[in-house]
Backbone atoms as SQL, in Angstrom:
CREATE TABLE atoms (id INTEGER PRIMARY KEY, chain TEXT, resi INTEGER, resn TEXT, atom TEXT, x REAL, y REAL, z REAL);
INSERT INTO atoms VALUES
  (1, 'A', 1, 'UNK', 'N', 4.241, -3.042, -6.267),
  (2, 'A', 1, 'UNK', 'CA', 3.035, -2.263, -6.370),
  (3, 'A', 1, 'UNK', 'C', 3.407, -0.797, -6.237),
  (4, 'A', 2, 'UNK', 'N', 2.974, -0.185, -7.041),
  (5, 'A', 2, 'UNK', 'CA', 3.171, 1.498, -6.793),
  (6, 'A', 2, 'UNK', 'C', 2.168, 2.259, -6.826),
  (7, 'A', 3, 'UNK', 'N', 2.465, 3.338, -6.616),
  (8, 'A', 3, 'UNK', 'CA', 1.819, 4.071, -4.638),
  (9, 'A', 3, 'UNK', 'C', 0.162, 4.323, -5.534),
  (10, 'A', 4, 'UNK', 'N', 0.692, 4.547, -7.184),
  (11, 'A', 4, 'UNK', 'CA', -0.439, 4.956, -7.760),
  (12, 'A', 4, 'UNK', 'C', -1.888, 4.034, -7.991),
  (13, 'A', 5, 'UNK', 'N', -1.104, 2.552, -8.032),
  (14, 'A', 5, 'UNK', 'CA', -2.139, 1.384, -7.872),
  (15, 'A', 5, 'UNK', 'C', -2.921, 1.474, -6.751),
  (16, 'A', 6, 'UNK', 'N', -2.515, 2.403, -5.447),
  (17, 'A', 6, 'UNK', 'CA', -3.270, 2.220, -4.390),
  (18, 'A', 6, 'UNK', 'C', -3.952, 3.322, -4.036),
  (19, 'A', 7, 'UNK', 'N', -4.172, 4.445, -5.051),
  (20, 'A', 7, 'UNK', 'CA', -4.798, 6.046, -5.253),
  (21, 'A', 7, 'UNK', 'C', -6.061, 5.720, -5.424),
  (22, 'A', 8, 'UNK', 'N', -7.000, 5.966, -4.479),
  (23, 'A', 8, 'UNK', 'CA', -8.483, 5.907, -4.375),
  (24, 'A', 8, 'UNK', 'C', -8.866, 7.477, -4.178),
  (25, 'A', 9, 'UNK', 'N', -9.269, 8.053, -5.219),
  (26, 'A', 9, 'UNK', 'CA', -10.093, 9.462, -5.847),
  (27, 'A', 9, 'UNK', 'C', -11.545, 8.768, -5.339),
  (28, 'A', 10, 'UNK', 'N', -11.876, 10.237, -4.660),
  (29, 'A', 10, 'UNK', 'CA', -13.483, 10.113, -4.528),
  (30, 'A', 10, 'UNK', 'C', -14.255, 11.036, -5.311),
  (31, 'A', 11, 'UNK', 'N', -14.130, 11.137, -6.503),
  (32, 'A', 11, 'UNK', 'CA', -15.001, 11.937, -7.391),
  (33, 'A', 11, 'UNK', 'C', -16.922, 12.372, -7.458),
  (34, 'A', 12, 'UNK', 'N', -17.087, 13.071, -8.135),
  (35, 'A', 12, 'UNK', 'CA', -18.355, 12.906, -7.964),
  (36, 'A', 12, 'UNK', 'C', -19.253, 12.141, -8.424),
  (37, 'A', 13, 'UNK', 'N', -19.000, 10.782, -9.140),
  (38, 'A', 13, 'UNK', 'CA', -19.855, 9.965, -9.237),
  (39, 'A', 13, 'UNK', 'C', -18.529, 8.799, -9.120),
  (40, 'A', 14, 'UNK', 'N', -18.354, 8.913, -8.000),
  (41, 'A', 14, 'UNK', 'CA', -17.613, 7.394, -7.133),
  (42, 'A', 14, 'UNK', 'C', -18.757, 6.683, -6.678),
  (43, 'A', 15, 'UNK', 'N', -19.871, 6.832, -5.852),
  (44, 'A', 15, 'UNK', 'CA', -20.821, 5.743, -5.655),
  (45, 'A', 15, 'UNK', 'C', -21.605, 5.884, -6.830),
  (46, 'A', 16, 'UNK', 'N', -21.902, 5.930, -7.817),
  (47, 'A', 16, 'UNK', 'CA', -22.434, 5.885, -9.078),
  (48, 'A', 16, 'UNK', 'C', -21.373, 4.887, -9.911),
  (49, 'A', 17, 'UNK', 'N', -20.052, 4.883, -9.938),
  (50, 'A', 17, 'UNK', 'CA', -19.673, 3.853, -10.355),
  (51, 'A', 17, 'UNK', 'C', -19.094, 2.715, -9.485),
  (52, 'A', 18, 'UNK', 'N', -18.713, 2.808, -7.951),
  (53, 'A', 18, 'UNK', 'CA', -19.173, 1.234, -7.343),
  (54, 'A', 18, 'UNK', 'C', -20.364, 0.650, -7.154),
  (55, 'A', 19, 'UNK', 'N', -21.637, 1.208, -7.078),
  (56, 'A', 19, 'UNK', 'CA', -22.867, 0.419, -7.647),
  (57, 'A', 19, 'UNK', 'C', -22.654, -0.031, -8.745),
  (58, 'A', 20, 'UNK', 'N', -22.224, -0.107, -10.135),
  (59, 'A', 20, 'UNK', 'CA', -22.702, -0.245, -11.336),
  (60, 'A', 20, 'UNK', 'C', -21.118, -2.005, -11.328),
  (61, 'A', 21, 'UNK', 'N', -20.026, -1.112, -10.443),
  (62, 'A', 21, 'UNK', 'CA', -18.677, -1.984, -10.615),
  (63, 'A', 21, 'UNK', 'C', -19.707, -3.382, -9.700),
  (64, 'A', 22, 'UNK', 'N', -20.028, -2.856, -8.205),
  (65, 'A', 22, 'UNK', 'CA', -20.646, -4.093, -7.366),
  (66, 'A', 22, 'UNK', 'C', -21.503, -4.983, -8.618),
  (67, 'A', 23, 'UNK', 'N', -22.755, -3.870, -9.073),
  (68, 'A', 23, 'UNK', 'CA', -23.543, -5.084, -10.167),
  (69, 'A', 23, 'UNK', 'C', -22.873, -5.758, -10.842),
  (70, 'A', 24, 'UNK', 'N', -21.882, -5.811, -11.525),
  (71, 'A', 24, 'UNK', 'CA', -20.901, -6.583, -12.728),
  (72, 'A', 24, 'UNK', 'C', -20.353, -7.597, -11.347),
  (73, 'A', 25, 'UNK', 'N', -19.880, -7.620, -10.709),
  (74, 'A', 25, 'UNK', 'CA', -18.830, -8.271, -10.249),
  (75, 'A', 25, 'UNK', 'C', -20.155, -9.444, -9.338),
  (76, 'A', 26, 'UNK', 'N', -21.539, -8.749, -9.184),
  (77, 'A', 26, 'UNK', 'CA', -22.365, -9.589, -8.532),
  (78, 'A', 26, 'UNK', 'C', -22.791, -10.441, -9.895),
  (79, 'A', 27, 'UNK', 'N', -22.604, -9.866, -10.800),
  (80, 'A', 27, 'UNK', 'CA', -23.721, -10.719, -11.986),
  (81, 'A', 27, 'UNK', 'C', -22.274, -11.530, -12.605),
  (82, 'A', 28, 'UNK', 'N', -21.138, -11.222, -13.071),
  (83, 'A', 28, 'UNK', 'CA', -20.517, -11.926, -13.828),
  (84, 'A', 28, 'UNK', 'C', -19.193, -12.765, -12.523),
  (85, 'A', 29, 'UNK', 'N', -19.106, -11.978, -11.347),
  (86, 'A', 29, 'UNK', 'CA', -17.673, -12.874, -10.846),
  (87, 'A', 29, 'UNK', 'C', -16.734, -11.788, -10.891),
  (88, 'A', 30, 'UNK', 'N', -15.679, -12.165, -10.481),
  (89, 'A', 30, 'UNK', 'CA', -14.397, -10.956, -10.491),
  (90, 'A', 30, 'UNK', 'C', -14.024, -11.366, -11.685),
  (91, 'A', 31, 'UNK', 'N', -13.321, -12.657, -11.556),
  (92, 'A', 31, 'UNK', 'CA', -12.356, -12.433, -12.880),
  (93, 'A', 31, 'UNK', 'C', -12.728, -12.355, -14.102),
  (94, 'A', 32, 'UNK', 'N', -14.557, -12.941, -14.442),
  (95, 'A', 32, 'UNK', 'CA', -14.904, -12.404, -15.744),
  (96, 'A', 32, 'UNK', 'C', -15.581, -11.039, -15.979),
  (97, 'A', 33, 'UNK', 'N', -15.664, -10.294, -15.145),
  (98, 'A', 33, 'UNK', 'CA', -15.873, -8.685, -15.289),
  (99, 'A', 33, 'UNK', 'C', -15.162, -8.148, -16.138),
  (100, 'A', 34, 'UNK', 'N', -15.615, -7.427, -16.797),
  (101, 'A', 34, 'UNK', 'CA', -14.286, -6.795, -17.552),
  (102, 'A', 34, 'UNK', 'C', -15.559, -5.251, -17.567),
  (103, 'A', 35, 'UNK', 'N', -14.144, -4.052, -17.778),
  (104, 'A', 35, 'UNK', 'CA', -14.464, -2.979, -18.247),
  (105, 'A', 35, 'UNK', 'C', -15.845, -2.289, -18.900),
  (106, 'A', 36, 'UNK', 'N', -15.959, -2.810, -19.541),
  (107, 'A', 36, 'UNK', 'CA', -17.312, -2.683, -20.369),
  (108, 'A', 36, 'UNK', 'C', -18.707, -2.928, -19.810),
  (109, 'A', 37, 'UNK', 'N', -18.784, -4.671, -18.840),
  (110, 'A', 37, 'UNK', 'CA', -19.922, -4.283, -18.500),
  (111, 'A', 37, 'UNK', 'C', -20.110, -3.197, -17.104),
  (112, 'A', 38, 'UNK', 'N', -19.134, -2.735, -16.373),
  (113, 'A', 38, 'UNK', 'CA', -18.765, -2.519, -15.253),
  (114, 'A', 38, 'UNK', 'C', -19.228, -0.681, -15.635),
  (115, 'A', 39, 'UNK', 'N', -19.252, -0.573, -17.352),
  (116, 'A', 39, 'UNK', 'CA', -19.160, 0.759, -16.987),
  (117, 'A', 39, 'UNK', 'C', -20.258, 0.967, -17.782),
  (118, 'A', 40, 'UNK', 'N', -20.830, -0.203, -18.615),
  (119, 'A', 40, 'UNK', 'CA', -22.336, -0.132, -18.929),
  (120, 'A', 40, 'UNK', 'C', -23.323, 0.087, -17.448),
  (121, 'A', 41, 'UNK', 'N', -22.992, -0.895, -16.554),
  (122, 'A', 41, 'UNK', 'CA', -23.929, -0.848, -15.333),
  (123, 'A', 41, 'UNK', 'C', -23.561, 0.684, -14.386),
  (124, 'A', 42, 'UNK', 'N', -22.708, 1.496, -14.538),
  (125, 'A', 42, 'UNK', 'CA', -22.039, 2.315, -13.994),
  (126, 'A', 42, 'UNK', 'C', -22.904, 3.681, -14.656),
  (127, 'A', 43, 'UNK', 'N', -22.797, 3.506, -15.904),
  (128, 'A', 43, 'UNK', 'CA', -23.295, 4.891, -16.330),
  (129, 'A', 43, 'UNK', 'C', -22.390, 5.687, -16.151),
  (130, 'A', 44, 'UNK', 'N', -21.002, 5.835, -16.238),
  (131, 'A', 44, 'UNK', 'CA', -19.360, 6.144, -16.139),
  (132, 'A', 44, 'UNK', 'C', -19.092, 6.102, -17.705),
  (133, 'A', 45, 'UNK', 'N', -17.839, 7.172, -17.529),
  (134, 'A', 45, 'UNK', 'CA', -17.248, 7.204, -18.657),
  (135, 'A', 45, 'UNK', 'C', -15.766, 6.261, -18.229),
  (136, 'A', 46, 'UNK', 'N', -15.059, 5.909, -19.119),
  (137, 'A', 46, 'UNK', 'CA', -13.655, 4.836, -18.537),
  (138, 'A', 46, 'UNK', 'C', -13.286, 5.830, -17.929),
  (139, 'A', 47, 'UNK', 'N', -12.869, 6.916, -18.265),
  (140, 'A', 47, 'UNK', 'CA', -11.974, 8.113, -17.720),
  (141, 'A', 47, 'UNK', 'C', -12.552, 8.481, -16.284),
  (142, 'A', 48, 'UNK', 'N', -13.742, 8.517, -15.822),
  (143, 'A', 48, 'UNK', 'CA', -14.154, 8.895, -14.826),
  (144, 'A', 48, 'UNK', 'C', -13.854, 7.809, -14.027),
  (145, 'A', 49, 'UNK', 'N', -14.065, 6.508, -14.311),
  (146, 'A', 49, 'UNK', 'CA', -13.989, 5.068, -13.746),
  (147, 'A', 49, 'UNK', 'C', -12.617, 5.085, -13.032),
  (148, 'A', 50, 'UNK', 'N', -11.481, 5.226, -14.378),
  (149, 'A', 50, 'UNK', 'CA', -9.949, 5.042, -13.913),
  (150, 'A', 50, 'UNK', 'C', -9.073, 6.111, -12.928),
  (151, 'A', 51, 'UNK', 'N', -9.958, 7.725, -13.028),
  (152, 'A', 51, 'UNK', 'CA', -9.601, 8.362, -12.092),
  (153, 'A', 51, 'UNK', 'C', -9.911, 8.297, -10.358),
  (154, 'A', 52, 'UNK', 'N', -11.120, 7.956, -10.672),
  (155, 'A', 52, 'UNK', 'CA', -11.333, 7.072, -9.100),
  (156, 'A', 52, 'UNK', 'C', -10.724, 5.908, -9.049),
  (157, 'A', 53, 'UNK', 'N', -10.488, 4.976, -9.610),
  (158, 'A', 53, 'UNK', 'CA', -10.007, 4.112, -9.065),
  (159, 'A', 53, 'UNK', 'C', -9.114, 3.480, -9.894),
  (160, 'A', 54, 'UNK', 'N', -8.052, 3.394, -9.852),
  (161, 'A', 54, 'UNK', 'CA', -7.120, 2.528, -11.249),
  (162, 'A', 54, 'UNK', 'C', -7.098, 1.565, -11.831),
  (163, 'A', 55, 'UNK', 'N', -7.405, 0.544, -10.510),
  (164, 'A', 55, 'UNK', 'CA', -7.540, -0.836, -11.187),
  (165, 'A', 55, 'UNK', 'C', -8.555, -1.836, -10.473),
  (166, 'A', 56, 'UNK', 'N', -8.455, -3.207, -11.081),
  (167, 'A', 56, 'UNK', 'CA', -10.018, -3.543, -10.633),
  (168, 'A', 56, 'UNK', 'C', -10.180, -4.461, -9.432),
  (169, 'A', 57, 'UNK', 'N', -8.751, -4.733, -8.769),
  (170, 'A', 57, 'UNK', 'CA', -8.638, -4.841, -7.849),
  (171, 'A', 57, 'UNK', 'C', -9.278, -3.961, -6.908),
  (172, 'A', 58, 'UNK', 'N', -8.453, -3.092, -6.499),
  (173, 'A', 58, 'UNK', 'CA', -8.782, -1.757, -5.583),
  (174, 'A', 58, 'UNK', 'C', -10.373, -1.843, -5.962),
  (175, 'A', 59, 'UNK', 'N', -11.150, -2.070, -6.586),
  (176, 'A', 59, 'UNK', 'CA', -12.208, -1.250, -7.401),
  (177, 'A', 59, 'UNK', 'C', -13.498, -2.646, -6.459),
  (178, 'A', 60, 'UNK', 'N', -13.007, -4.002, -6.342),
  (179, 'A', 60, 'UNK', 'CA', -13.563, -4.819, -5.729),
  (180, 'A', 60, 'UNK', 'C', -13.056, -4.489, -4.472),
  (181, 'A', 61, 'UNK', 'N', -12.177, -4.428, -4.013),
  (182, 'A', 61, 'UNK', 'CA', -12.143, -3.980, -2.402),
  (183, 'A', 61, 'UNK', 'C', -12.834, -3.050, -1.878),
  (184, 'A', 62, 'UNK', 'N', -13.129, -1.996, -2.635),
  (185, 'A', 62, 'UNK', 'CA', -13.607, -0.704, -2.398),
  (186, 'A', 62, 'UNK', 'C', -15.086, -1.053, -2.014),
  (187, 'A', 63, 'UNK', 'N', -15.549, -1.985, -3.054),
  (188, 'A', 63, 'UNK', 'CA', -17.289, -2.583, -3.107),
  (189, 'A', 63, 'UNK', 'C', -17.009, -3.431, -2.158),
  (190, 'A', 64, 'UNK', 'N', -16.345, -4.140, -1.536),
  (191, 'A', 64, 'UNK', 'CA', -16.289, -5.197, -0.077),
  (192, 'A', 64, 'UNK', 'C', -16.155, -4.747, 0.907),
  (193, 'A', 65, 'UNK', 'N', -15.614, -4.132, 0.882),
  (194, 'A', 65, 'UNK', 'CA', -15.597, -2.653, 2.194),
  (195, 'A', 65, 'UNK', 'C', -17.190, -2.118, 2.436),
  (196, 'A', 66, 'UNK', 'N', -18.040, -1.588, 1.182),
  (197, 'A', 66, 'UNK', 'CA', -18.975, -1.098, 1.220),
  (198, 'A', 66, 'UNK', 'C', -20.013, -1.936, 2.115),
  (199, 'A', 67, 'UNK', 'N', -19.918, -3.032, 1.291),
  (200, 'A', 67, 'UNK', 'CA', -20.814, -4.115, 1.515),
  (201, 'A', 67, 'UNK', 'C', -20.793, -4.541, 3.022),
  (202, 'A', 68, 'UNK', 'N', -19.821, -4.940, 3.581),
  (203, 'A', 68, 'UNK', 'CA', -19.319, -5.190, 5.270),
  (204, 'A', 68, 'UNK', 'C', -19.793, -3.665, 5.588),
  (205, 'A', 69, 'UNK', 'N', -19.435, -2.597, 5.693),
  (206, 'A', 69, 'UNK', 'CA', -19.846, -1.827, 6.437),
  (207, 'A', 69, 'UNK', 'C', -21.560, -1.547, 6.373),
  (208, 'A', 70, 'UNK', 'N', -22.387, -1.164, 5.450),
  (209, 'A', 70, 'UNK', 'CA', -23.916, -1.696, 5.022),
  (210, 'A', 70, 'UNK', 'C', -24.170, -2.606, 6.083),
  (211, 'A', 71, 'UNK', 'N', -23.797, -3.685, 6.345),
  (212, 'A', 71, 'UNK', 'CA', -24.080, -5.544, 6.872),
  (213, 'A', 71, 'UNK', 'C', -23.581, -5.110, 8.307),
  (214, 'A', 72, 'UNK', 'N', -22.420, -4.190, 8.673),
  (215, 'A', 72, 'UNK', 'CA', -22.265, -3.967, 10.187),
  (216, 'A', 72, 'UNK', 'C', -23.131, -3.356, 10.711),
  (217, 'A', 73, 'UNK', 'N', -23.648, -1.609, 9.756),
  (218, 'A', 73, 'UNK', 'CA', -24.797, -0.808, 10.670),
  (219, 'A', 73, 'UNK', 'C', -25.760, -1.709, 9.909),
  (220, 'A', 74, 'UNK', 'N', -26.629, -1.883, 9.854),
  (221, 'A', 74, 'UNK', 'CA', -28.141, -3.112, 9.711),
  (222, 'A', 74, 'UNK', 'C', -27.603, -3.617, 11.417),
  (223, 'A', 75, 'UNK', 'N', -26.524, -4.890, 11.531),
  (224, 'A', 75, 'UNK', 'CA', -26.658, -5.314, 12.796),
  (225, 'A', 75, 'UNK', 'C', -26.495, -4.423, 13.833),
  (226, 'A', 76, 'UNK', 'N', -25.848, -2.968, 13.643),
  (227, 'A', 76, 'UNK', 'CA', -26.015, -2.569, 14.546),
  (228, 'A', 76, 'UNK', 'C', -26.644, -1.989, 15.765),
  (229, 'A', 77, 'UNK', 'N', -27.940, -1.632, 14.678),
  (230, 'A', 77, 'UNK', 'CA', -29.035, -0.702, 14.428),
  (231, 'A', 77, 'UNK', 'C', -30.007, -2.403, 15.192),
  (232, 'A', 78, 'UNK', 'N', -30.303, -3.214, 15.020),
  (233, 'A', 78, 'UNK', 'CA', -31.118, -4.575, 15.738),
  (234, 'A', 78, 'UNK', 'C', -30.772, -5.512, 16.746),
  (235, 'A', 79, 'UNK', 'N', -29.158, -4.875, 17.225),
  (236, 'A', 79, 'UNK', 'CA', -28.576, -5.595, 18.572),
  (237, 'A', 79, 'UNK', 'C', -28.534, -4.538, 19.697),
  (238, 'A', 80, 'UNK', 'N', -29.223, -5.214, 20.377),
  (239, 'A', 80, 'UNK', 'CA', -29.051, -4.098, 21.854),
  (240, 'A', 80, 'UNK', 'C', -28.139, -4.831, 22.878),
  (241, 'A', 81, 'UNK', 'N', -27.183, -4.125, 22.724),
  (242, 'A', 81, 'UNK', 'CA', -25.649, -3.787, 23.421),
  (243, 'A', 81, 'UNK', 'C', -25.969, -4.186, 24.839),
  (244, 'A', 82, 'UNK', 'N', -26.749, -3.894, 25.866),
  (245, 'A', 82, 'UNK', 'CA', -27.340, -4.103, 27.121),
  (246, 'A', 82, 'UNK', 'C', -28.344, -5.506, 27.003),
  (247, 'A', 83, 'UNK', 'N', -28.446, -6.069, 25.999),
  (248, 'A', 83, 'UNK', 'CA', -29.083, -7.761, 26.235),
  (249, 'A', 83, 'UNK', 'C', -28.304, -8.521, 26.556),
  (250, 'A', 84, 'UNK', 'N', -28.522, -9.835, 27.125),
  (251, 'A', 84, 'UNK', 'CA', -27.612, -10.687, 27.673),
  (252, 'A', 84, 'UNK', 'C', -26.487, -11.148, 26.775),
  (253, 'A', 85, 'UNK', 'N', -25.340, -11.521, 26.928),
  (254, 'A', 85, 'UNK', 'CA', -24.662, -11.860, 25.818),
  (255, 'A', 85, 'UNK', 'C', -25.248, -13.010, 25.025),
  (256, 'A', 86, 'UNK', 'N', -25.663, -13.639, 25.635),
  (257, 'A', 86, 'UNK', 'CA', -26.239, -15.271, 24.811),
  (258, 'A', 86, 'UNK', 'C', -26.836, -14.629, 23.189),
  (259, 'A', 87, 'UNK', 'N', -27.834, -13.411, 23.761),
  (260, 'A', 87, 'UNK', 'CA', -28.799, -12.688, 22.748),
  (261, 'A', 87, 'UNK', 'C', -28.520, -11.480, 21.781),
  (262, 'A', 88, 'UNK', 'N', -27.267, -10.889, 22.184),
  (263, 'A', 88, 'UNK', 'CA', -26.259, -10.422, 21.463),
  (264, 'A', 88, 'UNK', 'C', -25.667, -11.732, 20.472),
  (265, 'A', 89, 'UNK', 'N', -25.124, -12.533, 21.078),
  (266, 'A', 89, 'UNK', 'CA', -24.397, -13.550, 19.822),
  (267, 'A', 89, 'UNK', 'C', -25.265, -14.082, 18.930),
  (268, 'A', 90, 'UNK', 'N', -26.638, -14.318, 19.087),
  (269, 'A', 90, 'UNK', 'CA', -27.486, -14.815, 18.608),
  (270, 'A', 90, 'UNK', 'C', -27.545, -13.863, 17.529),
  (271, 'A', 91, 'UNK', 'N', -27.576, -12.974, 17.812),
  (272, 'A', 91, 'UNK', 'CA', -28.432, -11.398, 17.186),
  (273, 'A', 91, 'UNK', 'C', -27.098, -11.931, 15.871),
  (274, 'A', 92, 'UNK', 'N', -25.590, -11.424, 16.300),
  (275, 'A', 92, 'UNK', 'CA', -25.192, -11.709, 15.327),
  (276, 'A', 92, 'UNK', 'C', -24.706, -12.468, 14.860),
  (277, 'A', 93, 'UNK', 'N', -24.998, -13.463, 15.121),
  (278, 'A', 93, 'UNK', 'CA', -24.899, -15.057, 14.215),
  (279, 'A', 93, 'UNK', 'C', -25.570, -15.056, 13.189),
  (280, 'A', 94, 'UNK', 'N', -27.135, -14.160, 13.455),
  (281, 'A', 94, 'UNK', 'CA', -28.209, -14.368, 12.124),
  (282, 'A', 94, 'UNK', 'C', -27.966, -13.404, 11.299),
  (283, 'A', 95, 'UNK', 'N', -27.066, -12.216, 11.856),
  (284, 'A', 95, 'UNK', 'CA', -26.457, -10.943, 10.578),
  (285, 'A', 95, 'UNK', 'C', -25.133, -11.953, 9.934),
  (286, 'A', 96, 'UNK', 'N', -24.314, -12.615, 10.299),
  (287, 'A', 96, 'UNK', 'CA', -23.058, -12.989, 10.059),
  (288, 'A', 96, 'UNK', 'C', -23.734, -13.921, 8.655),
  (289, 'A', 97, 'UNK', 'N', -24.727, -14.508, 9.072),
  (290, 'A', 97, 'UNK', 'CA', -24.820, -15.667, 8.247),
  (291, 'A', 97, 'UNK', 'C', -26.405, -15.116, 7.457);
């Protein structure tokens, strides 16, 4: 792997094209995504797409990252830290799942 496969550019429409990459990869799957619809749902040009991000690996990690962090503050923001633990685990058992 080289160093360039792992170059994550935050341009100015980087969350403009992991929304559009997340929609493709939510509607078609990873491995049948391809380019096209990723940058139809993106509203991206390829060139803008590939300078943020190279490949479509990195490009799904980037949107799984998003997604877990989104899903951590939500639980974070509805568990109070000072409730008993029983009601803490509870709390996030029903974010986990």
């Amino acid at each position: 792997m080289t160093a360039k496969t792992e170059r994550i550019s935050r341009g100015y429409k980087f969350d403009q094209g992991l929304e559009g990459t997340r929609e493709a990869f939510l509607h078609d799957g990873f491995k049948p995504a391809s380019v096209a619809p990723i940058l139809r749902r993106a509203r991206v040009s390829k060139a803008t797409l590939y300078s943020d991000v190279p490949d479509k690996r990195l490009l799904f990690s980037e949107v799984m990252l998003r997604e877990c962090d989104h899903l951590t503050g939500a639980a974070r923001h509805e568990i109070n830290p000072t409730a008993s633990a029983e009601t803490v685990l509870k709390a996030m058992t029903r974010h986990v799942l």
